[in-house]
N, C-alpha and C positions, 0 to 999 in steps of 0.2 A: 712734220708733214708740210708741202709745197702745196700751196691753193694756187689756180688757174684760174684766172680769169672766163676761158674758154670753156665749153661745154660740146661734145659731141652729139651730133646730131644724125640717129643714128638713123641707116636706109630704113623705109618702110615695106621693102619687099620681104614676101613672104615667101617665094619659089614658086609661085602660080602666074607665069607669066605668059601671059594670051592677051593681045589686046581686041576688046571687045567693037562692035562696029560704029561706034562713040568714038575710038582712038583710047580708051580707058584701058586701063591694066586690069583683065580678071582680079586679080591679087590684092594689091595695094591701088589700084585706080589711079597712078599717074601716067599720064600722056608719054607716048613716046621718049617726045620733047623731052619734060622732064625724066623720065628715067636717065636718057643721052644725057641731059645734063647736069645730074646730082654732082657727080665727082667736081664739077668747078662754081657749085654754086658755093654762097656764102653761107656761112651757118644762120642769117637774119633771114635768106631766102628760103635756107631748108624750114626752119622752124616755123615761118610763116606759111606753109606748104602742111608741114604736118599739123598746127594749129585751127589753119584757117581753111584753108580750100580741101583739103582732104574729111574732114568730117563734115562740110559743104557736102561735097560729093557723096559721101557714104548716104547720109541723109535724105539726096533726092533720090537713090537709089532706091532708101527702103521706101519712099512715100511711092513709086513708079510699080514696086511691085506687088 
């Protein structure tokens, strides 16, 4: 078996794509921005995304509602 250093970082979209009048994705809650630019981000940028600012966001969501 080959070990890769590399790890896939996979889209956070779930097919519910509306963005809200935030600029947030219904769905997964990334910005335009970001959705446009997953494909050329780095895997340090994605996982930093899905680690850190994405459950940020979920989080002020549920205290808002």
């Amino acid at each position: 078996m080959v070990s890769s250093p590399y790890k896939v970082v996979l889209s956070p979209c779930i097919g519910v794509c509306e963005l809200d009048a935030q600029g947030l994705c219904a769905g997964c809650l990334r910005t335009g921005h970001e959705i446009a630019g997953w494909s050329t981000m780095d895997d340090a940028e994605r996982l930093r995304l899905m680690t850190q600012v994405l459950p940020a966001r979920e989080a002020a969501r549920t205290r808002t509602q």
